[in-house]
Wavefront OBJ file of the C-alpha trace (Angstrom):
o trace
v 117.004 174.129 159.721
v 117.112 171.876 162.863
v 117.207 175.341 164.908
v 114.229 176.282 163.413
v 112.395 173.091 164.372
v 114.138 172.626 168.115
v 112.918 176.884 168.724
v 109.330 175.551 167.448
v 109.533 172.464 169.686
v 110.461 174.449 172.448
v 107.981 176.851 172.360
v 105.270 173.958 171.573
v 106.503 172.810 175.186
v 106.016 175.758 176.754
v 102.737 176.466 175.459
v 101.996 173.080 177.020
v 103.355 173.946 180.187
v 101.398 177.285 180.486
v 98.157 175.323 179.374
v 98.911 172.637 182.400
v 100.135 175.276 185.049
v 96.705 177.608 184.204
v 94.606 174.054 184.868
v 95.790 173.701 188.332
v 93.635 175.897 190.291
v 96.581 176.541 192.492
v 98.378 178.555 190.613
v 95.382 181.391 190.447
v 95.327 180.864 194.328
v 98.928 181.654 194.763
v 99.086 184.494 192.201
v 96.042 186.274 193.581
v 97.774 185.610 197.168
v 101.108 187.565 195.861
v 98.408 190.209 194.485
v 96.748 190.498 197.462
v 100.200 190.405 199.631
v 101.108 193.348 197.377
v 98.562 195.412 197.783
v 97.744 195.336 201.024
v 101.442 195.763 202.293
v 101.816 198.582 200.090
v 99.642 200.433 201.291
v 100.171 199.556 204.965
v 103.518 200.919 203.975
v 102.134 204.025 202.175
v 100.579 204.570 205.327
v 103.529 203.886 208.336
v 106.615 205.130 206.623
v 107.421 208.611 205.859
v 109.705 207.548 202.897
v 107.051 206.228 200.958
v 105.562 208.760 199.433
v 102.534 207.382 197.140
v 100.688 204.510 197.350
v 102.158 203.792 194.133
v 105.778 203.693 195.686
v 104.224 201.485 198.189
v 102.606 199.196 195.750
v 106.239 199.241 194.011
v 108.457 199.026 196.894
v 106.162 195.728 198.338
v 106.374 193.798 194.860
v 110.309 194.422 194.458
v 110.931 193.779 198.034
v 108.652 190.664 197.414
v 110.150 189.195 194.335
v 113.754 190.159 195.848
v 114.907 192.332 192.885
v 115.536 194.911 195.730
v 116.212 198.448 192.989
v 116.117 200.736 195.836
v 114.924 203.512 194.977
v 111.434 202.948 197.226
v 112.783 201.746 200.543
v 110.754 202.095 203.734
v 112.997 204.175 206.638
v 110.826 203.379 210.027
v 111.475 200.422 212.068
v 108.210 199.096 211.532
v 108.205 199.651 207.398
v 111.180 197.727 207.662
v 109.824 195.156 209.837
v 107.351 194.895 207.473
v 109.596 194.803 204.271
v 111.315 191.677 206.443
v 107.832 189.805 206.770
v 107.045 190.868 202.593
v 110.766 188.983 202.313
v 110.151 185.917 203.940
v 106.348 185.568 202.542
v 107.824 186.273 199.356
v 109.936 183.247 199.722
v 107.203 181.036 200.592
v 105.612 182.315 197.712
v 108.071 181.626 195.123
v 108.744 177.952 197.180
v 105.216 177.206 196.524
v 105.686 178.365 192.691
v 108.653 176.214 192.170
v 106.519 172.914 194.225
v 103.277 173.514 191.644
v 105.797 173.589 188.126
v 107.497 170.450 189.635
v 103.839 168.485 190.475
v 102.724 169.921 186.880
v 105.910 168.576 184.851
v 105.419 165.327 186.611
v 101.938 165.125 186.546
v 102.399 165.584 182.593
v 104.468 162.083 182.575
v 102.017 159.836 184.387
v 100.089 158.468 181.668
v 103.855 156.798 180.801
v 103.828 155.227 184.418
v 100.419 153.679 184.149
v 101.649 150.951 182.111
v 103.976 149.576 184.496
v 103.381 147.047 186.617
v 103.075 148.149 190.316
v 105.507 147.887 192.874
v 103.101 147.899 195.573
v 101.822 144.521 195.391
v 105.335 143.178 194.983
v 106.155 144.609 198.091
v 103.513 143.623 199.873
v 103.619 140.136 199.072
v 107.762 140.292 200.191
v 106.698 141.886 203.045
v 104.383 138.877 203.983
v 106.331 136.307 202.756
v 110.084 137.755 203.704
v 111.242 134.939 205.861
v 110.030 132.019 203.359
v 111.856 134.237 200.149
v 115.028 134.925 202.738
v 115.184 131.122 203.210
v 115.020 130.440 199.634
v 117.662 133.106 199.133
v 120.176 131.284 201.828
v 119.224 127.579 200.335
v 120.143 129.065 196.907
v 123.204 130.929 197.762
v 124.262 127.182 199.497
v 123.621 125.593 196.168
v 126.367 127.949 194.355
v 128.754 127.926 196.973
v 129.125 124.200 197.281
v 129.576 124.243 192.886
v 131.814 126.878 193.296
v 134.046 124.736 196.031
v 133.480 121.486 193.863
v 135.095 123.830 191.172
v 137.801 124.593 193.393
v 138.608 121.628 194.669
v 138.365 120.230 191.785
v 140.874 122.484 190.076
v 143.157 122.286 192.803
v 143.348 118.713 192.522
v 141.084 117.207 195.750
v 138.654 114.278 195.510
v 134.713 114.651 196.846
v 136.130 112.183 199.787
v 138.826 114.311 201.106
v 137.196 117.762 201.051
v 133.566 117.914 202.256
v 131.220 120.797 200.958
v 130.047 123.842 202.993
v 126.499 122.566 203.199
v 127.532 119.055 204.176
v 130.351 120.673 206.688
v 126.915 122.668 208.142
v 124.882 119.535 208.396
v 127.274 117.441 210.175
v 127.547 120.170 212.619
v 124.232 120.607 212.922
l 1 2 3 4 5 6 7 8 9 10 11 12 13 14 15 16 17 18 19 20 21 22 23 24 25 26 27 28 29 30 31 32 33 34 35 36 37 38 39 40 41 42 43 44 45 46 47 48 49 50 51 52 53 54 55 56 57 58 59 60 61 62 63 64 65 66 67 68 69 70 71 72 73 74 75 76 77 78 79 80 81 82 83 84 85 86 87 88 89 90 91 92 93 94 95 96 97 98 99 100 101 102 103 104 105 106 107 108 109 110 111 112 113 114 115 116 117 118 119 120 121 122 123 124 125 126 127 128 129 130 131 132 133 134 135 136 137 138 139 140 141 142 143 144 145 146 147 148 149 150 151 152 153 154 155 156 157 158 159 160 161 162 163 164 165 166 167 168 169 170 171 172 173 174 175 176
């Protein structure tokens, strides 16, 4: 039964997904782009290369050569339906680069309302940013602090009195 319910939930998710992806405005840009693309270099190609014999096969061959599926069985022969085919490869690339970037800022645009409850790093930074050399000193005074208990600990485990083995912050003051 739980295979029933994690199919349901995963389709639920999806459903969410599409409804998010069709909200961003971007998407419809990029897909009428790759229309667009397709269309216009198929029948550029329809019309330079002697292989293509349709606008059809030129539609066809510019959305496989596009997507990268690559069948074969519409392939321009000229140089320049080839040089073309080369450009349709590399835009189709971008294309499907841009794709991937929009799913990514969708899916993390869904969590965000999880992140507004957290308190800001920002400010925090700022503030050590201002005030680095006063929280650095603080840092060093504190670090002191458990050094000397740890050699007190020492020393006093290894049998020395306080008289006989001066700390490290008293060894840095009489130096100083």
């Amino acid at each position: 039964m739980s295979g029933i319910t994690d199919f349901y939930q995963a389709l639920h998710w999806a459903n969410k997904l599409r409804a998010d992806l069709f909200k961003c405005k971007h998407v419809g840009y990029l897909v009428l782009l790759a229309l667009a693309a397709t269309l216009a270099v198929g029948m550029l190609l329809f019309l330079i290369d002697t292989n293509i014999h349709s606008p059809l096969d030129g539609i066809w061959s510019a959305w496989v050569t596009m997507t990268h599926v690559g069948y074969g069985d519409v392939v321009p022969a000229s140089f320049l339906g080839r040089l073309l085919a080369a450009a349709l490869i590399l835009l189709g690339l971008v294309l499907f680069s841009l794709f991937t970037a929009l799913v990514s800022v969708t899916l993390i645009g869904r969590n965000t309302e999880v992140l507004v409850g957290l308190p800001s790093k920002n400010a925090s930074d700022t503030h050590s940013l201002q005030g680095g050399h006063e929280l650095i000193l603080d840092e060093l005074a504190q670090l002191q602090l458990r050094m000397e208990v740890l050699q007190k600990i020492l020393l006093n485990n290894a049998g020395y009195t306080q008289t006989t083995s001066p700390t490290i912050g008293e060894s840095i003051k009489e130096s100083v």
